[in-house]
C-alpha positions in Angstrom: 24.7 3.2 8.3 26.2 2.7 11.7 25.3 3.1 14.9 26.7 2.4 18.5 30.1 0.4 19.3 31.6 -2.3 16.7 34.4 -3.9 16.4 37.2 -3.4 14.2 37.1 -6.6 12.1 33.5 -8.6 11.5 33.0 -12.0 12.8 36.0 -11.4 15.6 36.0 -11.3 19.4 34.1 -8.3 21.0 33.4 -7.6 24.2 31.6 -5.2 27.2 33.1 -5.2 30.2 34.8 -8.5 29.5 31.7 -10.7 28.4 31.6 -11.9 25.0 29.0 -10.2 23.0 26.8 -12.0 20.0 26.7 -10.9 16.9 23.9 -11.3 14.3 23.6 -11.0 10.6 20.4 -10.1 9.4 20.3 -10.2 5.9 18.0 -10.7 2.7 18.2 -13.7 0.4 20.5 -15.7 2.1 23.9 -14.4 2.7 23.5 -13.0 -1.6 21.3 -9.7 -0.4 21.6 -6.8 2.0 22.6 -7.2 5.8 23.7 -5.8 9.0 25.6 -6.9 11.9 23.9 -6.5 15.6 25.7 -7.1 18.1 24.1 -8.1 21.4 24.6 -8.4 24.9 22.9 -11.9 25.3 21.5 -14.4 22.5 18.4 -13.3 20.3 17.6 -16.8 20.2 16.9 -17.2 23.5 12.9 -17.7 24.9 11.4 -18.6 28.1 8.1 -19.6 26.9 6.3 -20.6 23.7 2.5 -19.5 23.8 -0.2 -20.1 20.9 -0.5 -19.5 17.2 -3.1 -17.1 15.9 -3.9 -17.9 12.5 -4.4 -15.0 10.3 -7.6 -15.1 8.3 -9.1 -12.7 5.7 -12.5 -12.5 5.7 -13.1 -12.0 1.9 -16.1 -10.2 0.0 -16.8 -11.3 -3.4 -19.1 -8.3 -4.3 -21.2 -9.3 -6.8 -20.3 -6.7 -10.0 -17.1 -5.7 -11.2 -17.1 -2.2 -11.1 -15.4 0.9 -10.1 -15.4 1.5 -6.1 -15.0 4.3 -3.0 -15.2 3.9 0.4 -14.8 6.3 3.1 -12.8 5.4 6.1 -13.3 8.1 8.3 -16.1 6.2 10.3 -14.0 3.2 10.3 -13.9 2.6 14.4 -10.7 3.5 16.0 -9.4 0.9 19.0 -6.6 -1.4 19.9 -2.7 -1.4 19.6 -1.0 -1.4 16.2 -1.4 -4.1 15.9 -4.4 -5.6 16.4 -5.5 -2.0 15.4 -5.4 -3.1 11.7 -8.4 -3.8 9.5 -7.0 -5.6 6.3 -8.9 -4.3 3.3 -7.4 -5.8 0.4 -5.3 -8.4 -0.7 -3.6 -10.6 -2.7 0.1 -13.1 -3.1 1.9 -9.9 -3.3 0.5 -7.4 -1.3 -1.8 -6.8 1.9 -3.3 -3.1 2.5 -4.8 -2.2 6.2 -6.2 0.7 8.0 -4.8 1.1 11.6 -6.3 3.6 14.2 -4.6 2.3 17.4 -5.6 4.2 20.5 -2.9 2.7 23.2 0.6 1.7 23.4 1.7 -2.3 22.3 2.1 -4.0 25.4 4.9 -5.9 24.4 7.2 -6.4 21.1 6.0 -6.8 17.7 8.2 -8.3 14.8 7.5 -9.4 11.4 8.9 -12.3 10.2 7.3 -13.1 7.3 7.3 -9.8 5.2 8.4 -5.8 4.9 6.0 -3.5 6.1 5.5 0.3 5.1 3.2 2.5 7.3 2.0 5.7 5.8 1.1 8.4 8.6 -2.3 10.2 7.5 -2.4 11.3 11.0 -1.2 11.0 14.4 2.8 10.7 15.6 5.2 9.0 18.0 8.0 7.1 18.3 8.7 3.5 16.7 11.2 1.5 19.0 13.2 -0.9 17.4 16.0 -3.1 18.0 18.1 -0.9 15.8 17.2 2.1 17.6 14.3 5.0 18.3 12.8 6.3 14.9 10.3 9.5 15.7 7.5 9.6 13.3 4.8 12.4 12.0 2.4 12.8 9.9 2.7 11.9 6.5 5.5 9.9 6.9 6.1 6.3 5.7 7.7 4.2 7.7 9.4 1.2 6.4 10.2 -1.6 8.5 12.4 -4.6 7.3 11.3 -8.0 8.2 12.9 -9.2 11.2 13.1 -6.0 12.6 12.0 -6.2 16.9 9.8 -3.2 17.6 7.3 -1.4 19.8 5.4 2.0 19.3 4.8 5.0 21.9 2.1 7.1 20.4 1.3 10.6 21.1 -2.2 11.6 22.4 -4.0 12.4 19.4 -5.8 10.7 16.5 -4.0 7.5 14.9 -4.8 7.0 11.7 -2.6 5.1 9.8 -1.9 3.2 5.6 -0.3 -0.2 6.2 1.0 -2.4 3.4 2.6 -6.2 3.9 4.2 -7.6 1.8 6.3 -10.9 1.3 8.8 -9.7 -1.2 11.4 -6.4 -0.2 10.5 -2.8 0.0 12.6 -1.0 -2.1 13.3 2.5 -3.6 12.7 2.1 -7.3 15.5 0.8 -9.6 15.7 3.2 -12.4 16.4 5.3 -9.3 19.3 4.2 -8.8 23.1 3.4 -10.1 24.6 0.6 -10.5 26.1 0.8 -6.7 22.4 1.8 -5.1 23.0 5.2 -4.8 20.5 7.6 -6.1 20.7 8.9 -9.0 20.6 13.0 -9.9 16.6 12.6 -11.3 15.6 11.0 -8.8 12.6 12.8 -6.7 14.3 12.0 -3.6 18.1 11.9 -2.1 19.5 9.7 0.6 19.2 13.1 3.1 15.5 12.7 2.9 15.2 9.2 4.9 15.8 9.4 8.1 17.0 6.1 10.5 17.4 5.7 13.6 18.8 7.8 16.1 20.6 6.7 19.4 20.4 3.0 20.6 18.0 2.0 23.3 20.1 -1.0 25.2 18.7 -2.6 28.1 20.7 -5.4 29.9 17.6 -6.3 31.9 16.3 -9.9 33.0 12.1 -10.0 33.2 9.1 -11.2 31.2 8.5 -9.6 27.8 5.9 -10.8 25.6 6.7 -11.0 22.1 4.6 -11.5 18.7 5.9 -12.8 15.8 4.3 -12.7 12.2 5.2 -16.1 10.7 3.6 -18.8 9.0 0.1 -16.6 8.1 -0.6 -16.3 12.1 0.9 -14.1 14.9 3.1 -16.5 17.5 3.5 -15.3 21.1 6.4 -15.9 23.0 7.4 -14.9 26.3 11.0 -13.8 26.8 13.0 -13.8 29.9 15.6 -11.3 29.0 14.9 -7.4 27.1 15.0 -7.6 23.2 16.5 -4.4 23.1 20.0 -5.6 23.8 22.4 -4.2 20.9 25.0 -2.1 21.8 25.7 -1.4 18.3 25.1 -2.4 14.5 26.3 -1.7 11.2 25.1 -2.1 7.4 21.8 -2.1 4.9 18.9 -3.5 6.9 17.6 -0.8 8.9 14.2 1.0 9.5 13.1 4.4 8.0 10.9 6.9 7.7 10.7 9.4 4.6 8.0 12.4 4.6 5.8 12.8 2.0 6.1 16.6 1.9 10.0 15.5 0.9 9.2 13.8 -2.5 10.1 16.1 -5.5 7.6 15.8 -8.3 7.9 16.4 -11.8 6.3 18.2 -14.5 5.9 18.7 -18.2 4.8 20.3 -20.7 1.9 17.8 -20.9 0.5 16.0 -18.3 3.1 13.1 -17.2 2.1 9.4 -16.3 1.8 7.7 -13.0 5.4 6.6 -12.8 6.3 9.8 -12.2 5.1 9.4 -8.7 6.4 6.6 -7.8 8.2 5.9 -4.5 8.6 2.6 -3.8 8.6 -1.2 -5.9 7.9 -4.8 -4.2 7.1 -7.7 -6.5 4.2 -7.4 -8.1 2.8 -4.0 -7.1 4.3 -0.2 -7.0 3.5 2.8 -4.2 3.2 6.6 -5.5 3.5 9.5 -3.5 1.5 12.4 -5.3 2.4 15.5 -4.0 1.6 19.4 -4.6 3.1 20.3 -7.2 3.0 22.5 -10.5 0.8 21.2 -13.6 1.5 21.2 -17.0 2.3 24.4 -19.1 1.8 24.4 -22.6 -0.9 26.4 -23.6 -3.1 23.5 -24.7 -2.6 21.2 -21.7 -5.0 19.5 -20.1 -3.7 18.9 -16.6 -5.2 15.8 -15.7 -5.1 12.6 -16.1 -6.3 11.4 -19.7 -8.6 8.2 -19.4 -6.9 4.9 -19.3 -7.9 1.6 -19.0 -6.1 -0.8 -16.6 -5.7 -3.6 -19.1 -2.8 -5.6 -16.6 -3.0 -3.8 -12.8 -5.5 -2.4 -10.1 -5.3 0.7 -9.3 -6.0 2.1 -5.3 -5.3 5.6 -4.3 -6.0 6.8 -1.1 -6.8 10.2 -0.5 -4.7 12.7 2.0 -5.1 16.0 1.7 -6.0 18.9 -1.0 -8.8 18.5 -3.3 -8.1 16.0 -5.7 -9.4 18.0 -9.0 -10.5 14.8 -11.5 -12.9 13.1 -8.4 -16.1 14.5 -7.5 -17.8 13.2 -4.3 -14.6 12.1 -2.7 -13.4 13.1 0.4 -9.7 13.0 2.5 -9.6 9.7 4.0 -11.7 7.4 0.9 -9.9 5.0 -1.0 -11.0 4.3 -4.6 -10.8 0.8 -6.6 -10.2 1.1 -10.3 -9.7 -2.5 -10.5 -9.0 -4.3 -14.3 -11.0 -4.5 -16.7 -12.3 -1.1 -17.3 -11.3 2.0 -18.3 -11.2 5.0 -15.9 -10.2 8.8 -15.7 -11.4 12.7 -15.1 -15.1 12.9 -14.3 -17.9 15.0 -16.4 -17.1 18.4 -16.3 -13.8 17.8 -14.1 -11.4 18.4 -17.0 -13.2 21.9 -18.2 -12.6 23.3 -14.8 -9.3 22.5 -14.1 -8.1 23.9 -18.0 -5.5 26.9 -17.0 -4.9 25.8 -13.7 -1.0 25.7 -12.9 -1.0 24.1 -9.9 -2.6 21.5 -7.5 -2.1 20.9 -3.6 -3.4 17.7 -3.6 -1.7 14.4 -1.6 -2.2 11.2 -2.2 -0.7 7.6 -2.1 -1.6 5.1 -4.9 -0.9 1.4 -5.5 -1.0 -0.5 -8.3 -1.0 -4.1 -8.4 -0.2 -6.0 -11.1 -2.4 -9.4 -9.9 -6.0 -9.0 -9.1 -7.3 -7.5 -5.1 -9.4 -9.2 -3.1 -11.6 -7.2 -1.1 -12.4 -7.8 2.7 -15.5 -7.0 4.8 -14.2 -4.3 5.8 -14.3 -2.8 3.1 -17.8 -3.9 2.1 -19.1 -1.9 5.3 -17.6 1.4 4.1 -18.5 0.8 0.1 -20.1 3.5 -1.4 -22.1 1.8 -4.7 -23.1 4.6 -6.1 -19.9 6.0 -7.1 -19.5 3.4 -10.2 -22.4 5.7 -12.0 -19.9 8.9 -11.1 -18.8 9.3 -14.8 -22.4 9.7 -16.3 -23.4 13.3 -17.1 -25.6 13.5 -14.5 -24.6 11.9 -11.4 -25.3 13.7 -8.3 -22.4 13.3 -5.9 -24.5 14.4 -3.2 -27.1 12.0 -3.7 -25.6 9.5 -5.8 -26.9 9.6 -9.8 -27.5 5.9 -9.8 -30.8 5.8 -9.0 -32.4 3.7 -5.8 -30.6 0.8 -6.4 -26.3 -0.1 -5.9 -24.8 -1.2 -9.1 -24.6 -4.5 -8.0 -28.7 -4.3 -8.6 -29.1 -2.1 -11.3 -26.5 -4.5 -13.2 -28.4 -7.6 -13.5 -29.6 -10.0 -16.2 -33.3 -9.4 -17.0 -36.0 -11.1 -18.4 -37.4 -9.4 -21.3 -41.5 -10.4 -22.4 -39.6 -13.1 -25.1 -37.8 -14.5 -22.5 -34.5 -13.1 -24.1 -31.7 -12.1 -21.6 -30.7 -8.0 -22.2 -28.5 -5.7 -19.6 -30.2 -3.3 -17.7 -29.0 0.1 -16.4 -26.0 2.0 -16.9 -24.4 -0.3 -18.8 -27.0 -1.1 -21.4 
């Protein structure tokens, strides 16, 4: 991709008006992976002033049972920039997963420096700024955002409410996707005219303070710049921020009911994102179009659900997450798969994760965990008001004391 002025040759003279422009490569692993070229009025090195180091800290929640999970979101408080908008939820080496709900403009530039980012758009719009230019952005996009990339957001006036992953590896579209060039291949659910970058530059040759945050080093660095970030007056290569719409991934169908992989959008080391989308279900006359149980003997598995009605989960609603973590088998609930037999489509949306290392779970989560919902696959669980009995899992699972002083299970699980 290309965008703005550039000179003929790389790495040769250019100028504006007679001053010497700089360029910069941006690239992944080294000078081995993909790049672009910026070119910018003044140097991106320069700073005024060097302000403090926020360390990042995850306050974890061991909860004390292993055992499937929900929690609802749609309480979680809205407030802040988006930034400091974002409650992490999960995490591990490979992947961190937040919910944003900003409510005002970042004062200021934001750039990561120590990972890619993809935001996923459950609700809300606006523009992401950038250094590479202005990318609009709707609901039920996902944005993806390079590390390195210089950026600030202009949100409309509604609700925010937004998916954000980190991660320290690359964002990438999957590889079976894809020739041996990059391009996408003919089965792919997506084509290159379904990701959108960014439109025309935004170049300011403008001296002043500007406050930016960097992501580096597991903390959030301030600096204070003397001259406007948004400098380039043109660019060219691989490195650039994207959005691609939800409601633009193509999903397959069979005969009988297809895997998980079949929804996938994009890879990073160590975990995978799915986009599942309305769609047609599986046609042969014996079918059963949902998923069969599975256990997740090597990955967890999060989805997040968008829209529709999500036919194998009873008692969850658009905007709760679910935890099928590893370690136990999970699928359709009691009575789901009966329902659902000649049904030929569905109009649910959601986005999954799987990791392939084990989460750890935040506070944050912990104020929005529903206990009750690990009981959700016994015959006669209640989703209204929870089929567990009075006590959360993480009681009713204990180690008791029977008269001989021999230790049995108690509960569900006994």
């Amino acid at each position: 991709m290309a965008v703005g002025a550039l000179p003929r040759k790389r790495h040769s003279q250019f100028r504006d008006d007679g001053r010497l422009l700089v360029e910069e490569v941006m690239g992944y692993e080294g000078f081995s992976g993909n790049e672009s070229i910026l070119y910018h009025l003044g140097s991106p090195c320069r700073i005024a002033q060097v302000g403090a180091l926020t360390p990042l800290r995850h306050r974890e929640w061991t909860p004390p049972a292993h055992v499937h999970r929900l929690a609802d979101f749609r309480a979680l408080p809205a407030g802040g920039d988006p930034i400091t908008s974002r409650q992490v939820l999960m995490w591990n080496g490979d992947l961190e997963v937040a919910i944003a709900k900003p409510t005002e403009p970042l004062q200021g530039f934001y750039r990561n420096g120590e990972g890619d980012e993809v935001i996923y758009v459950h609700r809300g719009a606006g523009a992401l700024r950038t250094v590479f230019g202005r990318l609009e952005f709707a609901e039920k996009d996902y944005l993806v955002i390079p590390r390195g990339t210089t950026v600030t957001w202009e949100l409309d006036g509604g609700e925010q409410f937004w998916l954000v992953f980190h991660t320290p590896g690359e964002i990438e579209t999957p590889t079976r996707y894809r020739n041996r060039y990059g391009q996408l291949l003919e089965h792919a659910p997506f084509s290159q005219r379904d990701f959108r970058g960014p439109d025309a530059l935004e170049t300011y040759d403008e001296s002043g303070e500007f406050r930016l945050t960097v992501r580096v080093r597991g903390g959030l660095q301030d600096y204070l710049l003397d001259r406007h970030p948004f400098d380039v007056v043109g660019w060219d290569g691989y490195v650039w921020p994207y959005t691609f719409n939800a409601a633009d991934f193509e999903p397959r169908a069979g005969r009988f009911h297809l895997p998980p992989p079949t929804h996938q959008t994009f890879q990073g080391p160590g975990f995978v994102i799915c986009t599942f989308a309305p769609r047609m279900l599986d046609w042969d006359p014996e079918a059963v179009p949902l998923p069969y149980h599975h256990s997740n003997i090597q990955s967890e598995e999060v989805m997040f659900y968008a829209e529709g009605d999500y036919a194998a989960r009873k008692g969850v609603e658009i905007g709760c997450i679910t935890l099928h973590p590893s370690g136990l088998p999970h699928g359709p609930q009691p009575g789901t798969v009966e329902r659902a037999l000649g049904a030929t489509a569905t109009n649910e949306l959601a986005v999954m994760w799987d990791t392939f290392r084990p989460l750890h779970l935040t506070t944050a989560w912990r104020e929005h965990d529903n206990p009750e919902y690990a009981f959700s696959w016994n015959p006669d669980w209640d989703a209204s008001s929870g089929g567990g009995g009075d006590r959360p899992p993480e009681e009713a699972l204990t180690i008791a004391e029977r008269g001989d002083g021999e230790a049995t299970v108690t509960g569900p699980s006994a």
